[in-house]
Structure formats: C-alpha cells, structure tokens
HTML snippet that shows the backbone in 3Dmol.js (N, CA, C, O; Angstrom):
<script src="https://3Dmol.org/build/3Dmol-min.js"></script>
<div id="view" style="width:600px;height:400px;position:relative"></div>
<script>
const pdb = `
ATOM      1  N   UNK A   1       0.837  -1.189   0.000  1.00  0.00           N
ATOM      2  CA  UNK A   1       0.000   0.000   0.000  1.00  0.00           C
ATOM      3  C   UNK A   1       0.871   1.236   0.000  1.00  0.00           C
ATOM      4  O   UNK A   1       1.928   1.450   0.593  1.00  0.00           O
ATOM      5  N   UNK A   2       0.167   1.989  -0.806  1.00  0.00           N
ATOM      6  CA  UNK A   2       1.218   3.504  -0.366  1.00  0.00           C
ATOM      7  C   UNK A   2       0.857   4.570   0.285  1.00  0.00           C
ATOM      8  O   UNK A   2      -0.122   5.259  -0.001  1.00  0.00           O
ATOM      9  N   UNK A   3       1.423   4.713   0.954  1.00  0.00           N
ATOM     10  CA  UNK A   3       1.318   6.170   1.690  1.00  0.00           C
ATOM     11  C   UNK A   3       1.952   7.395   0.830  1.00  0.00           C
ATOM     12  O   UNK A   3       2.950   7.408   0.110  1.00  0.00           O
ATOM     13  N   UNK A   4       1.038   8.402   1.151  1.00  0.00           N
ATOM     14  CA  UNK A   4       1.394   9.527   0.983  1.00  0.00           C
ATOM     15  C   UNK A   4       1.411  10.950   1.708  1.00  0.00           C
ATOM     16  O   UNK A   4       0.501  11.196   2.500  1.00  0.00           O
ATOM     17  N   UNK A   5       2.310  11.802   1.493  1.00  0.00           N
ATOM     18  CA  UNK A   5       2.547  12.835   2.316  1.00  0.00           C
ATOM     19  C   UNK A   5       1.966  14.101   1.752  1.00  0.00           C
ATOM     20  O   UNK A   5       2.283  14.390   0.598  1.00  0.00           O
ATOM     21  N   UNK A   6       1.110  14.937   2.456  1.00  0.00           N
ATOM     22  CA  UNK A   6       0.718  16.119   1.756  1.00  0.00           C
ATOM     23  C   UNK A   6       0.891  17.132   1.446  1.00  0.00           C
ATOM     24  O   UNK A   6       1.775  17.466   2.235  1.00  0.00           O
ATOM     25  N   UNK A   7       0.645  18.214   0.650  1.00  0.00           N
ATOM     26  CA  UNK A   7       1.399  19.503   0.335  1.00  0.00           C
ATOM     27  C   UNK A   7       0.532  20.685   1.722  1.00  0.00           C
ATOM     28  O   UNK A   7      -0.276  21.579   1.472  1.00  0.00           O
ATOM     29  N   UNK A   8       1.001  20.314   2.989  1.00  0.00           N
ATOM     30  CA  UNK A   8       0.858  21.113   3.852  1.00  0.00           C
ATOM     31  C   UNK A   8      -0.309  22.069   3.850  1.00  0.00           C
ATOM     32  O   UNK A   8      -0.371  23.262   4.149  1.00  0.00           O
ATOM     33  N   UNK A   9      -1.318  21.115   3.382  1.00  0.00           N
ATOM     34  CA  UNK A   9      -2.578  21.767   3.455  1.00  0.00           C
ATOM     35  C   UNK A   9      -3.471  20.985   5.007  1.00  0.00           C
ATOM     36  O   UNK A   9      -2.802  20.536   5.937  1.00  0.00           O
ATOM     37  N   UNK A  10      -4.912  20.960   5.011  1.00  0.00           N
ATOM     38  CA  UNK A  10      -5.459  20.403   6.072  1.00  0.00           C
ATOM     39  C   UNK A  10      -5.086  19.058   5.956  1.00  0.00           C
ATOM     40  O   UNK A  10      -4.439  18.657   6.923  1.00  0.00           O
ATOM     41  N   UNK A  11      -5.254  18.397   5.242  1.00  0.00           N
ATOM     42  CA  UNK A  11      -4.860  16.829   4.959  1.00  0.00           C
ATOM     43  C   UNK A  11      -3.048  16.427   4.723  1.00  0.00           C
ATOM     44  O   UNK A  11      -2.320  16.767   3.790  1.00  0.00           O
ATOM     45  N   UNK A  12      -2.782  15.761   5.704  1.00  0.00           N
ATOM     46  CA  UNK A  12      -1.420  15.911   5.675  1.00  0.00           C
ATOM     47  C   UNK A  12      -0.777  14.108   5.258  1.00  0.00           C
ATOM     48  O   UNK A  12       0.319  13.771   4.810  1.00  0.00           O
ATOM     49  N   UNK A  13      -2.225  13.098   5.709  1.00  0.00           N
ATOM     50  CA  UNK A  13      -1.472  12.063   4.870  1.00  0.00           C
ATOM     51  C   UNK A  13      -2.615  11.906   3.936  1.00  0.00           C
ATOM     52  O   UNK A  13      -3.626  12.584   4.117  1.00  0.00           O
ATOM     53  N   UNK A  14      -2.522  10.934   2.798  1.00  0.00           N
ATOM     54  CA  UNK A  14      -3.601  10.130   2.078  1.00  0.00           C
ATOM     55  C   UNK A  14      -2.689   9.233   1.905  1.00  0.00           C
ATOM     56  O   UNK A  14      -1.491   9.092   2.153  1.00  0.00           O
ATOM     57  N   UNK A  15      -4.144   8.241   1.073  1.00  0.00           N
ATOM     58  CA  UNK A  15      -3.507   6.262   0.774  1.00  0.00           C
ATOM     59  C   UNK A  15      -4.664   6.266  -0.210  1.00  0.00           C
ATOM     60  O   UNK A  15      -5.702   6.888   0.017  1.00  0.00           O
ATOM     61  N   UNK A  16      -4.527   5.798  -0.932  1.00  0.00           N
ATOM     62  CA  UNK A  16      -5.841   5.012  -1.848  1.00  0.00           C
ATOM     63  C   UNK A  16      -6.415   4.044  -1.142  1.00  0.00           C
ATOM     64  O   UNK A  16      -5.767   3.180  -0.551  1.00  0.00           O
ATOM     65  N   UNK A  17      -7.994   4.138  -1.154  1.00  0.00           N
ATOM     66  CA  UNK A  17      -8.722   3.301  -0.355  1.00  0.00           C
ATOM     67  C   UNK A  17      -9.039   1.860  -1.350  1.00  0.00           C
ATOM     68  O   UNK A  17      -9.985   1.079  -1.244  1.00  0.00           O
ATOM     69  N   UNK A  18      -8.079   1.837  -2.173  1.00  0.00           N
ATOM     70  CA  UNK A  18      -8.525   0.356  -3.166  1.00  0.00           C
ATOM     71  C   UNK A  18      -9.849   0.448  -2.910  1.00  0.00           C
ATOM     72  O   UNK A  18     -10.391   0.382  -1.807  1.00  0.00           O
ATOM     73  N   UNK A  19     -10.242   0.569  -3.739  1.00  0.00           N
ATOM     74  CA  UNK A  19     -12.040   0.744  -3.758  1.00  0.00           C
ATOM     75  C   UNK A  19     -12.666  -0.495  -2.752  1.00  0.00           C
ATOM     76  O   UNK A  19     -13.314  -1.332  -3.381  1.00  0.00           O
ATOM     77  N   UNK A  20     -12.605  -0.630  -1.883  1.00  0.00           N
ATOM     78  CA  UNK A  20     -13.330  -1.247  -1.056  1.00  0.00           C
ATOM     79  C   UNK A  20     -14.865  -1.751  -1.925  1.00  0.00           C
ATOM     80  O   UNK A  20     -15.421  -1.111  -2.818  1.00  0.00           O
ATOM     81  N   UNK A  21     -15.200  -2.769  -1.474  1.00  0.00           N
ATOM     82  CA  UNK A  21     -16.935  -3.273  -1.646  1.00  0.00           C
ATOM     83  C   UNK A  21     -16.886  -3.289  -0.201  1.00  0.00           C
ATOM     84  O   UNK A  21     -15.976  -3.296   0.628  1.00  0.00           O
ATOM     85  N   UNK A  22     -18.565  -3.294  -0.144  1.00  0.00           N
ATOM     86  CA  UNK A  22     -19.190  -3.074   1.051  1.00  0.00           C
ATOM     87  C   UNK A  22     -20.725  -3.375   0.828  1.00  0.00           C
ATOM     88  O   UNK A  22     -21.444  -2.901  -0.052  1.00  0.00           O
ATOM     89  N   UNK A  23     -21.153  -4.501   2.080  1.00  0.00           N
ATOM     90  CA  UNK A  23     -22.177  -5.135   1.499  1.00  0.00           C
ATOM     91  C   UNK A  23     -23.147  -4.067   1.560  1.00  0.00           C
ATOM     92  O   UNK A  23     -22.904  -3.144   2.337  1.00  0.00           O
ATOM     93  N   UNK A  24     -24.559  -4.026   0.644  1.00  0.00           N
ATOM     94  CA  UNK A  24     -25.670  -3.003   0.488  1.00  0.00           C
ATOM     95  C   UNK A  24     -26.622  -3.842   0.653  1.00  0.00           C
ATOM     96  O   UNK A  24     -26.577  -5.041   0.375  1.00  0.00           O
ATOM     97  N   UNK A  25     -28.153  -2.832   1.433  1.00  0.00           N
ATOM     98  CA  UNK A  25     -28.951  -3.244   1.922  1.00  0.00           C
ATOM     99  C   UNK A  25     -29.634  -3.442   0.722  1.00  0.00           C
ATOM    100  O   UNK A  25     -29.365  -2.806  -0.298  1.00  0.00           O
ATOM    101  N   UNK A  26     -30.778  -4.559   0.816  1.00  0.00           N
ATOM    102  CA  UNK A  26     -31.433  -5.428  -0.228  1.00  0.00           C
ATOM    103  C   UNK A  26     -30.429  -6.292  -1.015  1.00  0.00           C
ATOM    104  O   UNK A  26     -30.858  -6.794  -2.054  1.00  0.00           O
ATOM    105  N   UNK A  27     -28.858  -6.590  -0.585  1.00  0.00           N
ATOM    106  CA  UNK A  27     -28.527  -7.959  -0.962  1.00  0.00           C
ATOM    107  C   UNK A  27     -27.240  -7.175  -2.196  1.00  0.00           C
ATOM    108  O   UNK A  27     -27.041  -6.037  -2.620  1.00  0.00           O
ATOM    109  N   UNK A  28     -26.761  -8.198  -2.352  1.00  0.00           N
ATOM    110  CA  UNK A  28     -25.296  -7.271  -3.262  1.00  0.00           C
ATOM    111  C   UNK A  28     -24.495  -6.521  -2.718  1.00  0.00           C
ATOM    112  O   UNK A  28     -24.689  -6.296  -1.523  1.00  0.00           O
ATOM    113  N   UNK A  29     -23.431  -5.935  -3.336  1.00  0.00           N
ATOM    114  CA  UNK A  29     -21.929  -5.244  -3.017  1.00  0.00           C
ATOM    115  C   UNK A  29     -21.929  -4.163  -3.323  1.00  0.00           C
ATOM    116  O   UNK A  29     -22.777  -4.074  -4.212  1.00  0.00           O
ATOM    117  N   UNK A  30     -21.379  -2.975  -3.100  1.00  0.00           N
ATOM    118  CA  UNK A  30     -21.461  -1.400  -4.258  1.00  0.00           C
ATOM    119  C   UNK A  30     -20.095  -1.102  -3.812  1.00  0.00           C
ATOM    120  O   UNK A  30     -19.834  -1.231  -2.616  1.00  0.00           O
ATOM    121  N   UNK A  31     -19.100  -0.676  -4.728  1.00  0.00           N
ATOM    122  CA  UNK A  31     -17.526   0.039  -4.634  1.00  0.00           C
ATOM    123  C   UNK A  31     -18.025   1.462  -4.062  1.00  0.00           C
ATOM    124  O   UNK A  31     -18.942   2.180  -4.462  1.00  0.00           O
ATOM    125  N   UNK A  32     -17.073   1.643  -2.939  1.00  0.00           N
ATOM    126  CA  UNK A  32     -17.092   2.731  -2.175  1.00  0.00           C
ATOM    127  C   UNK A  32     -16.194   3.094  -2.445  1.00  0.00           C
ATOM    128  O   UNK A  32     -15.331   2.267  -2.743  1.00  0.00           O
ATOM    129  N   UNK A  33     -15.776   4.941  -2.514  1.00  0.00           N
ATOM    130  CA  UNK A  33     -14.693   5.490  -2.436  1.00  0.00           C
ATOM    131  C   UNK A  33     -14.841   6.877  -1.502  1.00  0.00           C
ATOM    132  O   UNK A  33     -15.897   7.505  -1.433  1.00  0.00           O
ATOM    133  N   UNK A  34     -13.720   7.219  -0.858  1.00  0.00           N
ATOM    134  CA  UNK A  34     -13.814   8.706  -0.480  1.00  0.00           C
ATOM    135  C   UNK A  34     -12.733   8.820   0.482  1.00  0.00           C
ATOM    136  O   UNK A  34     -12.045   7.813   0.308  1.00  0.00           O
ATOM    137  N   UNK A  35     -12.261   9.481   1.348  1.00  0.00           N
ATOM    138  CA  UNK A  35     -11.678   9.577   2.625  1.00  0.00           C
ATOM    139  C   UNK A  35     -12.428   8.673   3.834  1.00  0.00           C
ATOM    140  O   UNK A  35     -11.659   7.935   4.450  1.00  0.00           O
ATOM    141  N   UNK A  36     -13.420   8.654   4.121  1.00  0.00           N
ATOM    142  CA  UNK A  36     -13.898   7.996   4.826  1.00  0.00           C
ATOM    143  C   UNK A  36     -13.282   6.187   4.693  1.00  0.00           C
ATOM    144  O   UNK A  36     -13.556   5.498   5.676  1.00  0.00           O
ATOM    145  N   UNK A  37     -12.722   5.684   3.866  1.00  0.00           N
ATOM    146  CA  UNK A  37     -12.529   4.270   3.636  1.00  0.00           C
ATOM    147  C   UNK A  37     -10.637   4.965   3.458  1.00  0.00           C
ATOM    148  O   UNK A  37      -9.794   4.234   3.977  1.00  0.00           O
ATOM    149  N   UNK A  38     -10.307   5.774   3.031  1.00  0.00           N
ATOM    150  CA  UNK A  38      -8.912   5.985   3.268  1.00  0.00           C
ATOM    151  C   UNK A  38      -7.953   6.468   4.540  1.00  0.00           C
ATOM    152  O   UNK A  38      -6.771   6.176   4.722  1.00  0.00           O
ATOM    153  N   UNK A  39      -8.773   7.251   5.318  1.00  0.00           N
ATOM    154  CA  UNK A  39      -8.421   7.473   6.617  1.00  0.00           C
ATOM    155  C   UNK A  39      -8.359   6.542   7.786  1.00  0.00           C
ATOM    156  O   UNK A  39      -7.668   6.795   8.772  1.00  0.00           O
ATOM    157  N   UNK A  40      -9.205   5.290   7.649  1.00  0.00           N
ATOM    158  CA  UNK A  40      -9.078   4.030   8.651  1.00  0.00           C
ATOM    159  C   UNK A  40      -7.466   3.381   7.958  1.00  0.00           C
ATOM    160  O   UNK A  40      -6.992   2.577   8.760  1.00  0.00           O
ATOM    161  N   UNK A  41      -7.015   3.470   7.321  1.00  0.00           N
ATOM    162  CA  UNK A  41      -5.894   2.699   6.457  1.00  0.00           C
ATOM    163  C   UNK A  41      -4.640   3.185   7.164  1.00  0.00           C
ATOM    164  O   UNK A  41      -3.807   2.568   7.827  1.00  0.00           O
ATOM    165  N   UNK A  42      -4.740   4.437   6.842  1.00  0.00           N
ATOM    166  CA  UNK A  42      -3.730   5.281   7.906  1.00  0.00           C
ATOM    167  C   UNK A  42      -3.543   4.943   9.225  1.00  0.00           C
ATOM    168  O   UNK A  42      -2.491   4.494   9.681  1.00  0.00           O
ATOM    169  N   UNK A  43      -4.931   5.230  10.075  1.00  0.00           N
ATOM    170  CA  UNK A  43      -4.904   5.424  11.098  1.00  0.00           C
ATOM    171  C   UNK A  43      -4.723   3.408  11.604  1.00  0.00           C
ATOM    172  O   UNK A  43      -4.639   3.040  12.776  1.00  0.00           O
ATOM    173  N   UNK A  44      -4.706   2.539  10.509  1.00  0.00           N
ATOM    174  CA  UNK A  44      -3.812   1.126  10.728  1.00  0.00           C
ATOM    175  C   UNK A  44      -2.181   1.320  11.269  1.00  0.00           C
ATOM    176  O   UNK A  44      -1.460   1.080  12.237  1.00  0.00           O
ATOM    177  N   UNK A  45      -2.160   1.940   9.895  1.00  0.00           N
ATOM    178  CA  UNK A  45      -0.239   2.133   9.805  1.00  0.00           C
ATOM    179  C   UNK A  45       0.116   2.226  10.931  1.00  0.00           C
ATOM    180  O   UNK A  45       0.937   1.497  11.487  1.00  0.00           O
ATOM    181  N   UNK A  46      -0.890   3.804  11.732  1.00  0.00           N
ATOM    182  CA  UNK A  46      -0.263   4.251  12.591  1.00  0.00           C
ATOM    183  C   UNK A  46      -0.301   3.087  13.826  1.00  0.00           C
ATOM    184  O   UNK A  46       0.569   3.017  14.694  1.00  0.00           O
ATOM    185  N   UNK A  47      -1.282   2.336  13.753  1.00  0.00           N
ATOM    186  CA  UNK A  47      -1.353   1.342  15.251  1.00  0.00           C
ATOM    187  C   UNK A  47      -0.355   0.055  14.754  1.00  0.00           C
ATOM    188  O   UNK A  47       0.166  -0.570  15.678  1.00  0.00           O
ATOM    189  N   UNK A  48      -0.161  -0.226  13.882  1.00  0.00           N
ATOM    190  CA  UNK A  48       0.548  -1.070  13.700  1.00  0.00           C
ATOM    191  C   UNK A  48       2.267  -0.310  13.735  1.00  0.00           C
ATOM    192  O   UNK A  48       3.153  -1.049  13.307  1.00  0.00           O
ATOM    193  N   UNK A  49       2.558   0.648  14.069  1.00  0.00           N
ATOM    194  CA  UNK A  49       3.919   1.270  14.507  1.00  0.00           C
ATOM    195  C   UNK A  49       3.427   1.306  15.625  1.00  0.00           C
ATOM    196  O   UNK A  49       4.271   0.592  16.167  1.00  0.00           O
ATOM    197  N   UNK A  50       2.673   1.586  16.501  1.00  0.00           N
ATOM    198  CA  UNK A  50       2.354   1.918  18.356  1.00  0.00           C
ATOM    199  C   UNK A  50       2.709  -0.056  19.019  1.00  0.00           C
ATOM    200  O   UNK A  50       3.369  -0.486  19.965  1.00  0.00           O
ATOM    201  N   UNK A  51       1.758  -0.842  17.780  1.00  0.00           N
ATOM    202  CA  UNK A  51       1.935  -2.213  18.281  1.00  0.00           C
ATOM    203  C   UNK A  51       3.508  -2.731  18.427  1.00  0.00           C
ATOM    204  O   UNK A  51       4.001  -3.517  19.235  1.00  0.00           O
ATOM    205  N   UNK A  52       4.139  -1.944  17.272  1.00  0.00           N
ATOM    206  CA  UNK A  52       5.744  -2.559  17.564  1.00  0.00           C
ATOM    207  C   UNK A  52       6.315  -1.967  18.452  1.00  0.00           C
ATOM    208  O   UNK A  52       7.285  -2.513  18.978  1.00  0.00           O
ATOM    209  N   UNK A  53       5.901  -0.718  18.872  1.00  0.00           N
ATOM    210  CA  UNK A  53       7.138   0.496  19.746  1.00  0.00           C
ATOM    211  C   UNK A  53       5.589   0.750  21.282  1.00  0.00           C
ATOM    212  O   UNK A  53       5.114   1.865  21.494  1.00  0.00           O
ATOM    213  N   UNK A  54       5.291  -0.069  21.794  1.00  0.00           N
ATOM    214  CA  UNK A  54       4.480   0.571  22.571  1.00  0.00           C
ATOM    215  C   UNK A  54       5.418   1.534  23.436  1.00  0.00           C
ATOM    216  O   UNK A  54       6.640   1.485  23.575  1.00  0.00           O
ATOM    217  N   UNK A  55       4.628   2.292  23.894  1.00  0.00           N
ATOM    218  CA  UNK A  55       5.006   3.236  24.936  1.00  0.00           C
ATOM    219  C   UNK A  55       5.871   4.164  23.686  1.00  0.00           C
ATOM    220  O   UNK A  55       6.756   4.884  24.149  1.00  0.00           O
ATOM    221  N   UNK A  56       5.765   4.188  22.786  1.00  0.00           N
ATOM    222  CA  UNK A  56       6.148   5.540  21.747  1.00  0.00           C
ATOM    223  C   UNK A  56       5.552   6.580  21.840  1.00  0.00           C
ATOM    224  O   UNK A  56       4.344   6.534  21.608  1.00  0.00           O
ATOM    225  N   UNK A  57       6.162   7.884  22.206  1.00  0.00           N
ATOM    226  CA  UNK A  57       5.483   9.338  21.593  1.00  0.00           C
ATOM    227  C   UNK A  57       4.656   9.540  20.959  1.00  0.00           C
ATOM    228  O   UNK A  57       5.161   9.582  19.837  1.00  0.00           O
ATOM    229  N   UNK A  58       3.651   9.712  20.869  1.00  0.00           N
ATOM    230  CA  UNK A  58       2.483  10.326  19.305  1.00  0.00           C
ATOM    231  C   UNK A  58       3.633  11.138  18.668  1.00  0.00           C
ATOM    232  O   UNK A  58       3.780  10.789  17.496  1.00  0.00           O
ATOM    233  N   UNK A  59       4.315  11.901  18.968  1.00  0.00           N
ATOM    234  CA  UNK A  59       5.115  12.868  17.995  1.00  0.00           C
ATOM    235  C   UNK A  59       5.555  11.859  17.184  1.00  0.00           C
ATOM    236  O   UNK A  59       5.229  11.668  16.013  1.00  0.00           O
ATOM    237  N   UNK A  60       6.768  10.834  18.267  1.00  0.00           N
ATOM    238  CA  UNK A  60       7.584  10.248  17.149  1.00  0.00           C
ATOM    239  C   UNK A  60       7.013   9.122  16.560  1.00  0.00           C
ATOM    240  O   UNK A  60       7.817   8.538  15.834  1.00  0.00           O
ATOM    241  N   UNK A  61       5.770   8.545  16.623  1.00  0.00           N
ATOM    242  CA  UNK A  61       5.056   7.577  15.887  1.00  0.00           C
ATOM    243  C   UNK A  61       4.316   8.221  14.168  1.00  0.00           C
ATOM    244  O   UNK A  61       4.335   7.861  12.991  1.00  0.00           O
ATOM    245  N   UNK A  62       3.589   9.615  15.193  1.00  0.00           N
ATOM    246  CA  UNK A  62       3.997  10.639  13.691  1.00  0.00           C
ATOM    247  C   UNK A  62       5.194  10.560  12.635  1.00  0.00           C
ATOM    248  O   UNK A  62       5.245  10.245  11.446  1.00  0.00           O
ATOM    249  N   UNK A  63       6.450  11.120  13.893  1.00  0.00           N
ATOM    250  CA  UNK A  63       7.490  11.118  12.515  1.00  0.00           C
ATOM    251  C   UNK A  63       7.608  10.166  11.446  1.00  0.00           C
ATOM    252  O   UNK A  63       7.703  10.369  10.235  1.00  0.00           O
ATOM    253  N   UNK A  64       7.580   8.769  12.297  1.00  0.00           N
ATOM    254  CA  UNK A  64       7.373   7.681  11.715  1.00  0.00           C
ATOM    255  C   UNK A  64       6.795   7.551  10.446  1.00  0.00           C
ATOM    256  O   UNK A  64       7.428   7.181   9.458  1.00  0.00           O
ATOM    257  N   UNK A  65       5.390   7.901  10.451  1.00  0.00           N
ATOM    258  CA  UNK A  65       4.474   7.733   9.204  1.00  0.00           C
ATOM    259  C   UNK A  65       5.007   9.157   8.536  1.00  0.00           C
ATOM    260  O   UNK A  65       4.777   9.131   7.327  1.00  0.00           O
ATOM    261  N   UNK A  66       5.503  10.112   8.856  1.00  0.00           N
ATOM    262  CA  UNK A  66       5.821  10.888   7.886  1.00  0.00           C
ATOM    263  C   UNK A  66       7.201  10.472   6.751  1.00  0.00           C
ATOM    264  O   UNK A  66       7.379  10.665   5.548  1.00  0.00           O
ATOM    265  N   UNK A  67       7.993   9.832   7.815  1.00  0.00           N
ATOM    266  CA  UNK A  67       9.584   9.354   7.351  1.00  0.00           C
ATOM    267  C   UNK A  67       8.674   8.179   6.001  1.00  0.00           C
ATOM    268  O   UNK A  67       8.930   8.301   4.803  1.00  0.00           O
ATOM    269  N   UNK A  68       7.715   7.195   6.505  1.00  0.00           N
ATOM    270  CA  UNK A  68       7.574   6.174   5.303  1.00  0.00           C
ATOM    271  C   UNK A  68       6.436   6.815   4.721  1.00  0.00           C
ATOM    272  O   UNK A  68       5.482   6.121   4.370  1.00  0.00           O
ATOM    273  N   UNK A  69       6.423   7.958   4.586  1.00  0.00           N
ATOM    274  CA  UNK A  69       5.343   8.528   2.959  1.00  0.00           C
ATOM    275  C   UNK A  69       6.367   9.045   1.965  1.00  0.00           C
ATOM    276  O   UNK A  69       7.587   9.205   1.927  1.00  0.00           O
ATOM    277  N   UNK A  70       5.436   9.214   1.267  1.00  0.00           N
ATOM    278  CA  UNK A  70       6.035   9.457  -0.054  1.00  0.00           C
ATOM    279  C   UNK A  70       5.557  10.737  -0.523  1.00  0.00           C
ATOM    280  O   UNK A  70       4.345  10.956  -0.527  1.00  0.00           O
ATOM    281  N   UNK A  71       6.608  11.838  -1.026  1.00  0.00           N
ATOM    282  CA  UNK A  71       5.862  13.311  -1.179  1.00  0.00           C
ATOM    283  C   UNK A  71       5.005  12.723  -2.456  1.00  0.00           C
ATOM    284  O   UNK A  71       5.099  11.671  -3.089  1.00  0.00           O
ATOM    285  N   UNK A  72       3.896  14.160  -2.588  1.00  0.00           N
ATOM    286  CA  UNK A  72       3.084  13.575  -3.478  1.00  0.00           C
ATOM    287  C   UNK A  72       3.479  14.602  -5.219  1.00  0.00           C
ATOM    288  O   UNK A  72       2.886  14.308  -6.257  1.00  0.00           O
TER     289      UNK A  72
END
`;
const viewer = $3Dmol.createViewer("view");
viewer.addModel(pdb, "pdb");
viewer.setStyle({}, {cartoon: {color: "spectrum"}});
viewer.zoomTo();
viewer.render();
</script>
C-alpha cells in the first residue's frame, strides 16, 4: 500500500482506499470510495507502529508515518 505525504494543506497524509466493496442493503456489493474508507488505512499504519514500539510518543510515531510517505 502507499502512503502519501501532503502539500501542507489540512490533509497531511492520504492512501488510496482500493475501492473497497461493502455489502448493500437489499442484498449485493457497491464500490465505495472517499476519505472515509482511506483514513481508517492510515490510522492502521499508525497502530501497527504503536503495536511494535508501545510506549512511543504520538510525535515520534507521527514522525514515523511521515519518514515512510512518499511526497506527493
């Protein structure tokens, strides 16, 4: 998956949410897209760096995900 780093606007990471499916009411699948399905992805990364380093800083668990993005 890739991360990305932002041009220092309000949004400072994104990821592509691989279009997720998601089951829909009356039966069948529909491709979702938006921030809402890309911001849980992130906010993985970030627990899966807290799971390896517990007791880490929020700063430096930040730096972390900033050091493995990629400018955009």
């Amino acid at each position: 998956s890739e991360l990305f780093l932002g041009n220092e606007g309000l949004v400072e990471f994104l990821t592509r949410a691989e279009e997720p499916q998601a089951l829909w009411p009356g039966g069948g699948t529909r491709q979702l897209v938006g921030s809402s399905f890309a911001a849980p992805r992130v906010a993985g990364w970030l627990a899966r760096i807290l799971s390896c380093h517990p007791g880490l800083h929020p700063l430096l668990a930040k730096a972390a995900l900033r050091a493995a993005a990629q400018p955009l």
